[in-house]
KEKE-3310 file (N, C-alpha, C; in steps of 0.2 Angstrom, whole numbers, plus 5000, padded with zeros to 4 digits):
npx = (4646:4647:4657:4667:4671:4673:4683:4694:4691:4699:4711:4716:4715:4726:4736:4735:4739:4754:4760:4760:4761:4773:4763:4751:4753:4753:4743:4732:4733:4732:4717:4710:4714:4706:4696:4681:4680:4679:4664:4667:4661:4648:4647:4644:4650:4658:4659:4666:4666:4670:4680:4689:4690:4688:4679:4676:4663:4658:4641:4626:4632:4631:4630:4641:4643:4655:4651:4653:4669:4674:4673:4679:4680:4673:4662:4659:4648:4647:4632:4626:4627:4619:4611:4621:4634:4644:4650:4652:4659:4669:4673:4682:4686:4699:4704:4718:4724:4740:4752:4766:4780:4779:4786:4779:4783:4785:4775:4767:4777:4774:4762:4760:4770:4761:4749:4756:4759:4747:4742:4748:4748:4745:4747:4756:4759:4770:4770:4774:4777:4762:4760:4752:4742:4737:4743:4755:4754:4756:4756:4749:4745:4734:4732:4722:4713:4698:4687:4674:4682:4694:4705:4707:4715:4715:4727:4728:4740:4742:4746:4744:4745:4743:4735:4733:4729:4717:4714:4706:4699:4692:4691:4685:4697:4696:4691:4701:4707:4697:4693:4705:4705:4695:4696:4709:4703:4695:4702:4710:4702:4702:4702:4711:4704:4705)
npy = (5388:5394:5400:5392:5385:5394:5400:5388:5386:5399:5395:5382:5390:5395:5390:5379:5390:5392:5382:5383:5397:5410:5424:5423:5417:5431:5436:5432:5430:5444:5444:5439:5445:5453:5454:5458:5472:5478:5487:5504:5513:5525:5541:5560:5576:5586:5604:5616:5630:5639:5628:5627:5620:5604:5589:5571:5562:5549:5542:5545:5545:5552:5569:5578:5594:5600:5614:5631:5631:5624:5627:5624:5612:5595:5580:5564:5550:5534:5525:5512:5496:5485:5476:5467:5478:5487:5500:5516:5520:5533:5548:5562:5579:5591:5608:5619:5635:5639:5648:5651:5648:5630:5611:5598:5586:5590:5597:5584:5577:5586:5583:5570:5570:5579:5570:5561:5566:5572:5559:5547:5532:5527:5521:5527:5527:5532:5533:5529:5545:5553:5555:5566:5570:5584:5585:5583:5571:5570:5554:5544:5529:5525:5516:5510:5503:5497:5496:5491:5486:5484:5497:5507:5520:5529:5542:5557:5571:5588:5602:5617:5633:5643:5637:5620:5604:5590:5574:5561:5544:5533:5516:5503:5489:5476:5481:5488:5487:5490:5503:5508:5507:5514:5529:5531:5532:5541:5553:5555:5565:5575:5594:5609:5625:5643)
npz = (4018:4005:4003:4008:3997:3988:3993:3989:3979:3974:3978:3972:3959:3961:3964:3951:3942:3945:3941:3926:3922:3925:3926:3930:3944:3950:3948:3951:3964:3966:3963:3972:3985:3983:3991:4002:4009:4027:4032:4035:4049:4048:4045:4053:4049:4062:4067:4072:4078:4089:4094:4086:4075:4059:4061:4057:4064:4073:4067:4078:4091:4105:4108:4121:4127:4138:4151:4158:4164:4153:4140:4128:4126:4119:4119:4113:4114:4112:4109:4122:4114:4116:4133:4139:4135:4145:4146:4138:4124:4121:4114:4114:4113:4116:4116:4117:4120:4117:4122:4116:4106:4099:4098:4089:4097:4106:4113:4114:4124:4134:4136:4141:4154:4160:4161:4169:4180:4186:4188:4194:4195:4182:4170:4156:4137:4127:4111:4091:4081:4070:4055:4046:4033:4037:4045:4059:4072:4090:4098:4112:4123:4137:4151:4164:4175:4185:4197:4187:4177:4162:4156:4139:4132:4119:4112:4104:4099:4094:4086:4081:4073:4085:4093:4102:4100:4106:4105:4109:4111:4123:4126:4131:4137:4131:4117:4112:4098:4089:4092:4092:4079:4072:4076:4071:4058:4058:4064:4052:4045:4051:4051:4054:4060:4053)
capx = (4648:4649:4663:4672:4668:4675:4691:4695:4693:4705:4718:4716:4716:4734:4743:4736:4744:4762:4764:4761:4761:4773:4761:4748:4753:4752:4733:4726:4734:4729:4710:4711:4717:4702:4690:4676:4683:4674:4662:4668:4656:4645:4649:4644:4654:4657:4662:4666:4670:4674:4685:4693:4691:4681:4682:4671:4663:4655:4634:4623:4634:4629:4636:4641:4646:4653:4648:4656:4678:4676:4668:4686:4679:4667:4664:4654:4647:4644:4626:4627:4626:4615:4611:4628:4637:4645:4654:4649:4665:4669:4681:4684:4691:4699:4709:4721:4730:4747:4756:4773:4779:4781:4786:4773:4787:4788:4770:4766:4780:4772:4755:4763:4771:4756:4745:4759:4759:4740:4738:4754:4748:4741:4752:4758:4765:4772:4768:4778:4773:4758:4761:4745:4739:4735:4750:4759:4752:4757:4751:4750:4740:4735:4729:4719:4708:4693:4681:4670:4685:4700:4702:4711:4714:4721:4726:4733:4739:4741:4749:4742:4747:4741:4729:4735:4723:4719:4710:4706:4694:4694:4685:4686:4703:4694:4688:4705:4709:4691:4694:4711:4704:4689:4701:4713:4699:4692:4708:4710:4699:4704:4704:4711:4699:4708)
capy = (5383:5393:5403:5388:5381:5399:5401:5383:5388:5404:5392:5378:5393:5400:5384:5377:5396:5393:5377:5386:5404:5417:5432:5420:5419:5436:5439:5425:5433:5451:5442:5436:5449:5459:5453:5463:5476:5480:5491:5509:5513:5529:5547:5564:5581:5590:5608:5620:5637:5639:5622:5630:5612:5601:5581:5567:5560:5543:5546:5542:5546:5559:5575:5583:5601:5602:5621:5633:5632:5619:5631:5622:5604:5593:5575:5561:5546:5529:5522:5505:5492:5478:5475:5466:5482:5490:5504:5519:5522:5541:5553:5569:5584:5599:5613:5624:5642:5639:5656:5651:5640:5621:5608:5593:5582:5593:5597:5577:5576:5589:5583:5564:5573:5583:5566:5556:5570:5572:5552:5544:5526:5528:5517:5531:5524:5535:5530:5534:5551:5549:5560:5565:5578:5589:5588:5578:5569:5563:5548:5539:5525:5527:5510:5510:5496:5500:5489:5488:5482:5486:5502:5509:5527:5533:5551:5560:5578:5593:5608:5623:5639:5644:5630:5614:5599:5585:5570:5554:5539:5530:5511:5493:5485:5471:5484:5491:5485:5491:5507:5509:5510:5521:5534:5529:5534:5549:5557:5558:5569:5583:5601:5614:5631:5646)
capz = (4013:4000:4006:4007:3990:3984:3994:3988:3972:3974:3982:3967:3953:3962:3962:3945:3937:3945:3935:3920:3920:3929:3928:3933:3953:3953:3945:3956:3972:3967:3963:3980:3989:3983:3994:4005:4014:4031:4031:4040:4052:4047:4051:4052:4052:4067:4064:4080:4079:4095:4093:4077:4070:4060:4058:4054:4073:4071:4067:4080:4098:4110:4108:4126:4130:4146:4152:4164:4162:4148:4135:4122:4127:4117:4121:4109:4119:4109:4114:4124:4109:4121:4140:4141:4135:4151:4145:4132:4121:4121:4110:4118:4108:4118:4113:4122:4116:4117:4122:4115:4101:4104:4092:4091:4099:4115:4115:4116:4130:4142:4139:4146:4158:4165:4165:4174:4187:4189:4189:4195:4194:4178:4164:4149:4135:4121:4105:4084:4078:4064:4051:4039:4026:4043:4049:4064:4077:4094:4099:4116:4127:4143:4151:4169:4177:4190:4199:4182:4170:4160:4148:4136:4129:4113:4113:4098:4102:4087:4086:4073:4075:4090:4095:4106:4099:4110:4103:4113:4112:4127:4126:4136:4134:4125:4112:4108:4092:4086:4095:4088:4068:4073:4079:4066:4054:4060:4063:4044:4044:4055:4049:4060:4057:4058)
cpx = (4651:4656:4667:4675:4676:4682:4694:4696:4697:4710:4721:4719:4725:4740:4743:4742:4749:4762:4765:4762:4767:4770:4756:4744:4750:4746:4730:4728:4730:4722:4709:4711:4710:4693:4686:4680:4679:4672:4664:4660:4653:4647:4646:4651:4651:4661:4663:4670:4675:4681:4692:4695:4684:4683:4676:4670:4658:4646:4632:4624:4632:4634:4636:4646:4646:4652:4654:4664:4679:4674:4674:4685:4672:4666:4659:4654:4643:4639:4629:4623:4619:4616:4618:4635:4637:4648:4653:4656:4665:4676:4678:4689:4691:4705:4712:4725:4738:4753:4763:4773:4781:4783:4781:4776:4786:4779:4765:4769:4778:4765:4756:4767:4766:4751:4750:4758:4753:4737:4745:4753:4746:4747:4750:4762:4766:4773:4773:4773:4767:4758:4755:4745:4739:4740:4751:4756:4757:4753:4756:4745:4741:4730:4727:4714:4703:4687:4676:4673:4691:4700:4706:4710:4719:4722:4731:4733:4743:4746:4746:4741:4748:4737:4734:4729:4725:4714:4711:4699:4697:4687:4689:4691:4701:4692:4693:4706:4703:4692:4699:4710:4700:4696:4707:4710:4698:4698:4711:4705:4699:4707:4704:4706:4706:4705)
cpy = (5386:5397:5398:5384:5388:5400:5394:5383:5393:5399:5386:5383:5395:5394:5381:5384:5396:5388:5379:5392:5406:5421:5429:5421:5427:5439:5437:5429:5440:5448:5440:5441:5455:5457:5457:5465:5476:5485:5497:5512:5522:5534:5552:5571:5586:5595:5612:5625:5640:5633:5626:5623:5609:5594:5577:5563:5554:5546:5542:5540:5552:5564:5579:5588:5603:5611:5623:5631:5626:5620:5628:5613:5600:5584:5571:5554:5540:5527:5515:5501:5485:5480:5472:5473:5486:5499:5510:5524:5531:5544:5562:5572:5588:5601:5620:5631:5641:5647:5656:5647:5635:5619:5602:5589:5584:5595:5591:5578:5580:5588:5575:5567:5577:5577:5564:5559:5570:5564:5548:5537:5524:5526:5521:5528:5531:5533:5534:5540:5547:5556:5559:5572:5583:5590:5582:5578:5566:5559:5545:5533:5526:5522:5512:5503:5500:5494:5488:5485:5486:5492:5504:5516:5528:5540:5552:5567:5580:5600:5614:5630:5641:5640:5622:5611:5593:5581:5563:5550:5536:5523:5507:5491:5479:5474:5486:5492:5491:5500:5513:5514:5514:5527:5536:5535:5542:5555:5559:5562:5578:5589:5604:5619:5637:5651)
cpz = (4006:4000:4005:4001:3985:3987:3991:3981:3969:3974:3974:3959:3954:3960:3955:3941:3941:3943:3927:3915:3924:3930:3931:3939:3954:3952:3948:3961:3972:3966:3969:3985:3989:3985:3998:4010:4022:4028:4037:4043:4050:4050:4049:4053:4058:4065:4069:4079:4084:4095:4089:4076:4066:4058:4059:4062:4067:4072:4073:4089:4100:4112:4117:4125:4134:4145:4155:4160:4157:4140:4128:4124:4124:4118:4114:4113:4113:4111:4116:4118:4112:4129:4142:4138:4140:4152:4137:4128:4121:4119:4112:4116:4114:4116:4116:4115:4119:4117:4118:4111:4104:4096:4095:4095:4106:4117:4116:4123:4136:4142:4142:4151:4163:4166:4171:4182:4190:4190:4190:4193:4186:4173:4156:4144:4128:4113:4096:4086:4073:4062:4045:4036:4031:4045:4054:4069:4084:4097:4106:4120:4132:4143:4158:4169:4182:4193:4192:4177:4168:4154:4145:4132:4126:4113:4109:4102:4094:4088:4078:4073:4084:4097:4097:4106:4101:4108:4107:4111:4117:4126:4130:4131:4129:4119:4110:4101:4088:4086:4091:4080:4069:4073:4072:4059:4055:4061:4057:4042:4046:4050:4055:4055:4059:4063)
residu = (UNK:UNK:UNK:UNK:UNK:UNK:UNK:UNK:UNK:UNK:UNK:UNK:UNK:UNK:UNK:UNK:UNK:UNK:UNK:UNK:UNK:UNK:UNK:UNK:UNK:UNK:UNK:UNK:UNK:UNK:UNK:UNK:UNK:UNK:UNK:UNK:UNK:UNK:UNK:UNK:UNK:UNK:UNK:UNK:UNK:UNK:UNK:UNK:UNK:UNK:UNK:UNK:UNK:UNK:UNK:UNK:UNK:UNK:UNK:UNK:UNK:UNK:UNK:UNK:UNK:UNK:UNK:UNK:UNK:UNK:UNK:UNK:UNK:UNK:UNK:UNK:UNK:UNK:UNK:UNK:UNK:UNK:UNK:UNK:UNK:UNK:UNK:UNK:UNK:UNK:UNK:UNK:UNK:UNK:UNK:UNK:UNK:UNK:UNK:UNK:UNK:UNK:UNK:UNK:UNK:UNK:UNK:UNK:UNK:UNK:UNK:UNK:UNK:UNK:UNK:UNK:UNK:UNK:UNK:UNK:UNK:UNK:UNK:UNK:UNK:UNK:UNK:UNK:UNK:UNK:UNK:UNK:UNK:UNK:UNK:UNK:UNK:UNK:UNK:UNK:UNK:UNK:UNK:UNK:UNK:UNK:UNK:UNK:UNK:UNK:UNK:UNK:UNK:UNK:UNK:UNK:UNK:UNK:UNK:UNK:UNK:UNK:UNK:UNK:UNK:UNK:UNK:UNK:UNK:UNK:UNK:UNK:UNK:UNK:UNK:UNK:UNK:UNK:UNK:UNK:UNK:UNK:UNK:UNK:UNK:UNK:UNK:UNK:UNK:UNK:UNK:UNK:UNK:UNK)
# end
C-alpha cells in the first residue's frame, strides 16, 4: 500500500511540474527513475593458474574439477534453491591452446561448427559480438529439451594470445532471462592471466 501511495505520488509530482516548469519533467522523471536496483547476487574470485584466468563466480556453488584429460576444465554447480528445484544451474570454464592465430569472429564460428557437428539436433543460434574492457566476446545459445524439461545455454568464447576461452552457463529455459544477467555480470569480470 505503501508503494502505491508512493508511486502515486511520483506520477501526481511529474504532471503537476509540466504545467508549470520545463526543467521540472525532467527532475521528477530522473527522481523516479532512481529507484531500487536489484540486488546482484554475491560473488567470490576464482583465480586458475592452470586456467590462465581469473573472474568473479557466484558465492556458494560447488566448484568441480573434472580429472584425467580435463586438467583446462572447471565447472561451478548452483545448489538446488527448494525440493521443487529440478535442475542445478552450472557455468563451465574451459580453455584451449590455439596453435595458430584466429580472430574472435572465426574462433566463435569453429566453435558452432564443431557443436553442430557433435550434436546435430541441437538448436545453435549465433548471437552480436560483446565487446568489453577484456576484449571481444562471442556469444551464442544453444537450446535442447530432455525428458526432464527445456534448457538453455549461454556461451561466450575469447581469444588471448595463445589461449581459446570458453564460458558457458547452462540453466532451465524458464530461468533464462535470470541466467542471461548472471553471466552477463560475471563476464565483466574476466581477466585473462598470462
Amino acid at each position: 500500500m505503501a508503494l502505491l501511495a508512493e508511486d502515486r505520488a511520483r506520477s501526481n509530482l511529474i504532471f503537476a511540474a509540466m504545467r508549470f516548469k520545463p526543467v521540472l519533467p525532467v527532475l521528477a522523471l530522473l527522481w523516479g527513475a532512481c529507484g531500487e536496483k536489484p540486488a546482484k547476487p554475491a560473488t567470490e574470485t576464482f583465480r586458475s593458474e592452470t586456467l590462465h584466468l581469473s573472474m568473479e563466480i557466484p558465492s556458494g556453488w560447488e566448484k568441480v574439477m573434472p580429472g584425467g584429460d580435463s586438467l583446462h576444465v572447471v565447472q561451478f554447480m548452483e545448489p538446488l534453491s527448494d525440493s521443487n528445484d529440478r535442475y542445478r544451474e552450472t557455468l563451465k570454464i574451459w580453455v584451449e591452446d590455439i596453435p595458430f592465430p584466429l580472430t574472435d569472429s572465426m574462433y566463435q564460428l569453429t566453435a558452432i561448427t564443431q557443436i553442430r557437428l557433435a550434436n546435430p539436433g541441437l538448436q545453435v543460434d549465433s548471437l552480436p559480438m560483446l565487446k568489453l574492457n577484456s576484449g571481444t566476446f562471442g556469444k551464442m545459445r544453444l537450446r535442447f529439451a530432455n525428458a526432464n524439461g527445456d534448457y538453455t545455454v549461454q556461451a561466450l568464447t575469447h581469444l588471448h594470445g595463445k589461449f581459446g576461452y570458453n564460458v558457458s552457463l547452462a540453466a532451465e529455459a524458464s530461468q533464462q532471462q535470470r541466467a542471461d544477467s548472471l553471466l552477463q555480470q560475471l563476464i565483466k569480470t574476466f581477466k585473462p592471466l598470462p
